[in-house]
N, C-alpha and C positions, 0 to 999 in steps of 0.2 A: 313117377308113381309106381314104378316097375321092382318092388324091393325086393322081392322074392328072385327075383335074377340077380339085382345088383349084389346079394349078398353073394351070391352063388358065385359071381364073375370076382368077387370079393375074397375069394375063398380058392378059385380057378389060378389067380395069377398068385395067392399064397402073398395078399397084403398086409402087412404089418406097421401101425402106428409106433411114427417113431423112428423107424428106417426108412422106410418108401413115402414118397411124395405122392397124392393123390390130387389130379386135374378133372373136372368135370366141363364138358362142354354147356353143358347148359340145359332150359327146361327140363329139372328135375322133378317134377313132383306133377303137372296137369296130365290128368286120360287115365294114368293109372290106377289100379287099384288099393295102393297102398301109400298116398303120399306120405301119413306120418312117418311111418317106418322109414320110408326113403331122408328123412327131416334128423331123423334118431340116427342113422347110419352117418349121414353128413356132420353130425356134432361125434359123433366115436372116433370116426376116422381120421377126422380132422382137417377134412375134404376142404378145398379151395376150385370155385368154379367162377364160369366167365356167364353173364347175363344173357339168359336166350328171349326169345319173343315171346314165351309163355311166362317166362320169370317176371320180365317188367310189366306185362299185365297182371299181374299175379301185384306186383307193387303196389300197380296205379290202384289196385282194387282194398290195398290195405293201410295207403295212402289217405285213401277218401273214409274207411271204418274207424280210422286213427281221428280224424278230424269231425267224424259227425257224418257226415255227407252219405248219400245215396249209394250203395256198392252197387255197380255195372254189370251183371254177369251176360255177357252174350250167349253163350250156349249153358244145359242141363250141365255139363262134366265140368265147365268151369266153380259154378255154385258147389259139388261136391269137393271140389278141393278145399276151396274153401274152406269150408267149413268142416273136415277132416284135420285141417291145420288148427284149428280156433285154440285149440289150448297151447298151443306154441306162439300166438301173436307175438309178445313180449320180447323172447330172444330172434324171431324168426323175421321178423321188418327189418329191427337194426341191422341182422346181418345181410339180408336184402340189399337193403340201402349202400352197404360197402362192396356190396360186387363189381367187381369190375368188369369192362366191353372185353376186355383184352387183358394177358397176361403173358409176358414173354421170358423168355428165359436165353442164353447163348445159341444154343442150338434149334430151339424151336420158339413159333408162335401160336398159343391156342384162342381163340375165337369162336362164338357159337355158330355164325351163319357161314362167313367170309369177309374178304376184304376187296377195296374197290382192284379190278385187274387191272387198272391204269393209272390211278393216280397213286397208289400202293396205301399203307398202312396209315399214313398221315393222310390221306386226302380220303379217306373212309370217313364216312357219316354213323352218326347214331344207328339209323333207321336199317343201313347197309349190315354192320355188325351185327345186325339182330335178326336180318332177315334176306340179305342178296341171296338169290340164286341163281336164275339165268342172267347169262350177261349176252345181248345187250338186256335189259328186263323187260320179261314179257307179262308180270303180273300173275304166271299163274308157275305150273308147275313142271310144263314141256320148253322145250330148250336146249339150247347149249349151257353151261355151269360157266360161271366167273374162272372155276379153274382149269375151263378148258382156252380159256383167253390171255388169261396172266400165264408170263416167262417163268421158267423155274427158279426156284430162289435158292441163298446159301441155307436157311435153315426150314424146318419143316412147318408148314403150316397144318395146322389140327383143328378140324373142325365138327361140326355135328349137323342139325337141323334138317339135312336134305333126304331124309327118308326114303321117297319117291326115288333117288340117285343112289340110293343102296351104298356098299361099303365103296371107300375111292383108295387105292394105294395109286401114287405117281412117283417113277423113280426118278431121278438123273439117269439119261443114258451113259458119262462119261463116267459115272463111281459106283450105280447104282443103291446111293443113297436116296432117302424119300424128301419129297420136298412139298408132300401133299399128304393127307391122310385125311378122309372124311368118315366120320366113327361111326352116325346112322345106320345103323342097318335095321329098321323097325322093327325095336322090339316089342311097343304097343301093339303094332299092326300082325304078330305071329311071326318074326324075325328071327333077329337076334339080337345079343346085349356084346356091345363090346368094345374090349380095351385094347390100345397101343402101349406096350411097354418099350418105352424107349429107348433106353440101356443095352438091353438083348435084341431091338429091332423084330420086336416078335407082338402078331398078331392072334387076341387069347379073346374067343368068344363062347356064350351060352347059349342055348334055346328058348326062345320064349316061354314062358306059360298061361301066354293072354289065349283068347279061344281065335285071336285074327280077324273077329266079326265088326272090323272098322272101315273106314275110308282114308285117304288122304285128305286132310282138313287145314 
């Protein structure tokens, strides 16, 4: 929901539709102040993202408006998205519905939460993808992280979701290539916005311009 940064970080790494590839981790659009905008930017750019735990709530909740049913809003900021999105229903479900958990490529894997650190990519659950964090799981938001359990890998895992764990670079010590990058760095909460360019190996962020007046939620 954070447009006014994403443009800016949009702008910071000098993105162009059409030559650059654009990966989103996921929960794009709940808490913030601008989800449309953030909705307008994803259809410009031509953005491709992986499903976060606010995205599939964000489904189940237009799931049930598609169908008739009762929408769910557990908290105040969920109902504002909502209904900040309404005039985008039509193209913004369908493309919902086609997000994928996961999206990989040769050299990297992007995923919104993480993946299981033992049974690896395949042995990863719905629920896991969308929302591990400490491993073993403790339910809340202290902890050790799944990636400090799992072995380093041949490509890079890219992830989001863990706020509270702030940004994560983990190198190989033998090439000092990454084999972890966690992009969170809260920009909801007065952080920051930011990208992995993978190509150049280079870390490009913005400043928030929320006033920070949140919690971890």
């Amino acid at each position: 929901g954070c447009a006014a940064e994403f443009e800016s970080l949009l702008q910071a790494v000098d993105y162009r539709v059409g030559r650059d590839r654009l990966l989103l981790t996921g929960d794009a659009f709940s808490r913030g102040p601008n989800p449309r905008r953030v909705w307008e930017l994803i259809v410009e750019t031509r953005a491709e993202m992986v499903l976060g735990n606010h995205d599939a709530r964000l489904l189940q909740q237009l799931q049930s408006y598609t169908t008739g049913e009762k929408v769910s809003f557990e908290k105040p900021d969920q109902r504002l998205c909502f209904d900040a999105l309404s005039g985008y229903f039509d193209e913004l479900y369908p493309w919902l519905q086609r997000v994928p958990l996961k999206i990989e490529g040769e050299s990297f894997l992007l995923v919104h939460a993480g993946v299981h650190p033992i049974e690896g990519v395949a042995g990863t659950s719905r629920d896991e993808f969308l929302n591990v964090r400490t491993w073993p799981p403790t339910g809340g938001i202290d902890g050790p992280r799944w990636h400090d359990v799992i072995a380093p890998t041949d490509r890079t895992i890219i992830f989001g979701h863990d706020a509270p764990g702030g940004l994560v670079i983990k190198r190989r010590a033998e090439d000092e290539v990454a084999w972890a990058m966690g992009l969170d760095s809260g920009c909801i909460y007065g952080g920051e916005l930011t990208a992995y360019v993978q190509d150049s190996d280079r870390i490009v962020q913005v400043p928030s311009q929320q006033d920070g007046d949140r919690r971890w939620r």
